[in-house]
C-alpha positions as CSV (number, residue, x, y, z in Angstrom):
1,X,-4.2,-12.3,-21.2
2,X,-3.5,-10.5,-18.0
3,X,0.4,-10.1,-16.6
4,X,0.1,-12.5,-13.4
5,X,2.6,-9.3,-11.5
6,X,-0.1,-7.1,-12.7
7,X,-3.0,-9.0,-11.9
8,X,-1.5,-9.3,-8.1
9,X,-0.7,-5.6,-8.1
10,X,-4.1,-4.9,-9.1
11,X,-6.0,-7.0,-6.7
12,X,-4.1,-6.2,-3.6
13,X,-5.6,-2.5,-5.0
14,X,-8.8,-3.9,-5.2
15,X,-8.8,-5.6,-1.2
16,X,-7.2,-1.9,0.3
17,X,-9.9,-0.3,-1.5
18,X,-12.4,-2.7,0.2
19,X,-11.2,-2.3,3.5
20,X,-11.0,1.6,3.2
21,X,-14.8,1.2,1.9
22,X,-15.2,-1.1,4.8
23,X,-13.7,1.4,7.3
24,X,-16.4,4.4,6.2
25,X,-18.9,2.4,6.9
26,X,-17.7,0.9,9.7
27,X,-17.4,5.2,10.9
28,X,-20.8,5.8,10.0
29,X,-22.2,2.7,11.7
30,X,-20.4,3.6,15.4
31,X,-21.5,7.3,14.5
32,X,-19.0,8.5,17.0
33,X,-16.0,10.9,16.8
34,X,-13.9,8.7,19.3
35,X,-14.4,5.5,17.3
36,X,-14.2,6.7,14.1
37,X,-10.4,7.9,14.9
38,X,-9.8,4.3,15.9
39,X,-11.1,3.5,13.0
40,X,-9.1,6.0,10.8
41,X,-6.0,4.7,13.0
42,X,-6.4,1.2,11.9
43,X,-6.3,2.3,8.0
44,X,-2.6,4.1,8.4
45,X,-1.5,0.6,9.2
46,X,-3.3,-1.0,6.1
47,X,-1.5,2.0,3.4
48,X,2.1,1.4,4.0
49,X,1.8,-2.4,3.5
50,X,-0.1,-2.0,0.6
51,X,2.4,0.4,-0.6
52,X,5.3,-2.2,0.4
53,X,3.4,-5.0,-0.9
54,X,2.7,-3.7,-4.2
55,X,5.7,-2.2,-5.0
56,X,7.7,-4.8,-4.2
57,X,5.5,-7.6,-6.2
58,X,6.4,-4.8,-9.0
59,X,10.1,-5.3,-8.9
60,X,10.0,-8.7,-8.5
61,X,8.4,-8.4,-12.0
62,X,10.8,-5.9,-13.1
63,X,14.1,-7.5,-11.7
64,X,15.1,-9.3,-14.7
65,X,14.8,-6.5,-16.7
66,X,16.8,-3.8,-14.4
67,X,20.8,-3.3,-14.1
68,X,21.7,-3.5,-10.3
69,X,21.9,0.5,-10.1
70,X,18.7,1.6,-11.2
71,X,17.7,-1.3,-8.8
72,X,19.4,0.5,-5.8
73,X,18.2,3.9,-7.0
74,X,14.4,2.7,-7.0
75,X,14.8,1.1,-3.3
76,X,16.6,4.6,-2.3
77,X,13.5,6.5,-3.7
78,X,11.0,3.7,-1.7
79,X,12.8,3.9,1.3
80,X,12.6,7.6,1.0
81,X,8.9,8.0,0.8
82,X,8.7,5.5,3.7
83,X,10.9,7.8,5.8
84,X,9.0,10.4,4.5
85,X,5.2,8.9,5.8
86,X,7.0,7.8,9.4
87,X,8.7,10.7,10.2
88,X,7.4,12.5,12.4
């Protein structure tokens, strides 16, 4: 039997993928170097959420079983790769 945290994790995996999948195509269809940066554009939105989403579905599953500093130390290292990707 699959963890239900897991199983979320996994399938909002599954939908990115998808829409990356979708996105090629979508590039390939137009056949154009303008649209397919629009195109491109659109995806950096979709990667941080999915990040965001997923990780935080993950300590929602993982709560119970972390002490409140190893808590804070995981939410410095997220908020440090989100810096990270929008910093410019």
């Amino acid at each position: 039997m699959l963890n239900k945290i897991v199983f979320s994790m996994a399938m909002i995996r599954i939908v990115s993928g998808g829409i990356e999948i979708a996105a090629a195509l979508l590039m390939l269809r137009f056949n154009q170097i303008e649209k397919a940066l629009l195109v491109n554009s659109g995806l950096a939105l979709v990667g941080p959420f999915v990040l965001l989403t997923t990780t935080t579905i993950g300590l929602v599953g993982l709560a119970d079983k972390l002490s409140a500093g190893k808590m804070l130390w995981v939410m410095a290292g997220v908020s440090c790769i989100f810096i990270g990707i929008l910093k410019k």
